[in-house]
N, C-alpha and C positions, 0 to 999 in steps of 0.2 A: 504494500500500500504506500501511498505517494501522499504524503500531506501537500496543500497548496501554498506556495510562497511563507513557508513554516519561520524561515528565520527574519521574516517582516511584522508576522502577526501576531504571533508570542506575545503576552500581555506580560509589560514591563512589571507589576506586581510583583509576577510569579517569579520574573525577574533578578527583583532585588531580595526577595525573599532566600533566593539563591545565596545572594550576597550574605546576607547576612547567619542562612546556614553556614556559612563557610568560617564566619567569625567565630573558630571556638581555639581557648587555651590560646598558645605561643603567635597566632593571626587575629584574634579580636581585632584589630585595628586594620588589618587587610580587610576582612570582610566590610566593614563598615565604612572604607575607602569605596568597595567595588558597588555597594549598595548605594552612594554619596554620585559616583561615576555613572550610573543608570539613571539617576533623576535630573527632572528639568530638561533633556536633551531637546534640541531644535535642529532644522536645519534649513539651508537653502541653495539657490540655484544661481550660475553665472553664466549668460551668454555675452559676449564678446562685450566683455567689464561691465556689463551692467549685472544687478545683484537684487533678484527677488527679495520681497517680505520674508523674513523667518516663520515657518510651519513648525507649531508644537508635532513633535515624533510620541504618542501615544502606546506603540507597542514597537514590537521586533528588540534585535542587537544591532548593538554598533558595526555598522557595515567595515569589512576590512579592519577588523580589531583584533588581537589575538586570543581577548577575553571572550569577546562573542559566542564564537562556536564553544567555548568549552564549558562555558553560562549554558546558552541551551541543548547542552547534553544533559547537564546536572538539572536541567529543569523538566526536561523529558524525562528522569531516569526514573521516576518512583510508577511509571505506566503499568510496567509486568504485574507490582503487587494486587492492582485492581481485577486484573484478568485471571483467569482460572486455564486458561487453554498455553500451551507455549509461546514466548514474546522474542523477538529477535530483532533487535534493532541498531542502528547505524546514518546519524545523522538524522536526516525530515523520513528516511524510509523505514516500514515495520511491514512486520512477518507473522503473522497470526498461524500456528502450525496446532493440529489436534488432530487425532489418530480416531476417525471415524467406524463404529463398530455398529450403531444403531439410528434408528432418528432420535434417540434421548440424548445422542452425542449433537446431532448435529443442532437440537435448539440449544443445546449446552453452547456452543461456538454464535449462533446465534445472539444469545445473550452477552456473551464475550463481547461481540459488536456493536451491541445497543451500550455496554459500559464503554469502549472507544470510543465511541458516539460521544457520549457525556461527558469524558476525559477531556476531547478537542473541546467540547464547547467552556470549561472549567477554563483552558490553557488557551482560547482564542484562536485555536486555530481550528484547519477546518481539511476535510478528505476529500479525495474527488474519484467517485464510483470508476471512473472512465476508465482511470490510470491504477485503479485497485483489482486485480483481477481475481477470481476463485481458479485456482489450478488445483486439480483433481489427480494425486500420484498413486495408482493404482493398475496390479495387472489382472485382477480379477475382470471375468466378464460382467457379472454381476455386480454392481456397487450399491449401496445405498445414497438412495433418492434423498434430499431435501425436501421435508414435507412441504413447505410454501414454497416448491419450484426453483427456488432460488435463493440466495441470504442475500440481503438488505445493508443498507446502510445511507443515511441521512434520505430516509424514504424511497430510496433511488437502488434500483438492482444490478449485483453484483455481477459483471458479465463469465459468464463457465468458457476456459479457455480451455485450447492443448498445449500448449506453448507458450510460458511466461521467464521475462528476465528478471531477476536479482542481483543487482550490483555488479551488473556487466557480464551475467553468466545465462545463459538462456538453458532453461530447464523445462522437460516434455513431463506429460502423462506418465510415460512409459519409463521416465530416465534414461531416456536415450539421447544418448552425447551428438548424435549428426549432426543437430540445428548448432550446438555449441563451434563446434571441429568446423564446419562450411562456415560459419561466420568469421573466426579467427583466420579461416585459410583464408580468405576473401580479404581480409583488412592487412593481413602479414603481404598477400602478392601484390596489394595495390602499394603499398609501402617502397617494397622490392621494386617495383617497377619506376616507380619514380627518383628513385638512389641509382637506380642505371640508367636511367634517361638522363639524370644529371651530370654525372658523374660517370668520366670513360675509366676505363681499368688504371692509368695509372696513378690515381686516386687511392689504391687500394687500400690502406689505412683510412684517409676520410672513408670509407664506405663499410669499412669495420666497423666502424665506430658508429656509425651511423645505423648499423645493422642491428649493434647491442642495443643502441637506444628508443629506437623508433621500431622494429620487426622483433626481436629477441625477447622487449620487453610485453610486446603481445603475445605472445607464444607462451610465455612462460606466467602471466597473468590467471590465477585460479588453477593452475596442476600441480600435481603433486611430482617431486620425483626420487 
């Protein structure tokens, strides 16, 4: 699942409340810096020297700040305790995973949903069905149905795919690695090919280099060895 523009909407509350969890023992006074640093914030805009009004900034992190992202991890982090199903998460994106055995599991997961529901609305921010998919891993021919057709979320249904990515890994029904392996080869030869249209052999070095950084480091992104 894809929260929408998560690190703008974040209610600075939750914020600083961050901040100020942080203040404990030998950082009291850091926290309470970082909680001092989240309030009041403005900002504005300049086209060719001229200089908008200042807009109060109401929610999100300080864009381009080192604090930002690592504020709202800590302010995302307490989501899992609310949910009852597996939580796996990494920046604006979450993973909702539960081992479907019955429909008492699947309104269990349901419910799951309707608590994220509530979470974003608590923490301001907000999912978008579109970019959420339901991916079904299963090799039975038989699966259990969803009794309402479908699971939900902010009224709007979740669409059943075969094929969904995570974090730049495309993962099937079936676990089967093709769609993964065709996409990587796909993006490693378009890489290749433009390192030797640039670049004639006696380059050879620039194009070593070039190979570790730009094709080796695709290849080698999500496998094990």
């Amino acid at each position: 699942m894809r929260m929408c523009h998560a690190f703008f909407h974040i209610r600075s509350d939750i914020l600083r409340n961050c901040g100020q969890d942080l203040a404990i023992a030998a950082v009291r006074f850091a926290g309470a810096s970082v909680s001092d640093y989240l309030r009041g914030r403005s900002q504005r805009v300049t086209v060719e020297g001229h200089f908008s009004s200042e807009c109060v900034v109401p929610s999100g992190v300080p864009q381009g700040s080192v604090l930002g992202p690592i504020l709202f991890i800590i302010a995302v982090n307490n989501l899992a305790k609310r949910l009852q199903c597996t939580v796996m998460q990494y920046a604006d994106d979450i993973v909702l995973w539960r081992n479907i055995k019955s429909k008492e599991d699947c309104t269990l997961l349901q419910q799951d949903l309707q608590r994220l529901e509530d979470w974003c609305k608590e923490t301001g921010l907000e999912l978008n069905p579109e970019n959420s998919p339901h991916l079904c891993i299963s090799n039975k021919m038989k699966k259990v149905g969803v009794p309402s057709g479908s699971y939900t979320i902010n009224r709007e249904k979740i669409p059943l795919v075969s094929e969904a990515e995570c974090l730049g890994v495309k993962l099937s029904t079936k676990m089967e690695w093709t769609v993964q392996v065709d996409k990587v080869t796909a993006k490693c030869r378009q890489r290749l090919y433009g390192i030797n249209g640039l670049f004639p052999k006696r380059y050879g070095a620039v194009k070593q280099l070039l190979f570790t950084s730009l094709v080796r480091s695709i290849a080698d992104y999500a496998s094990s060895s």
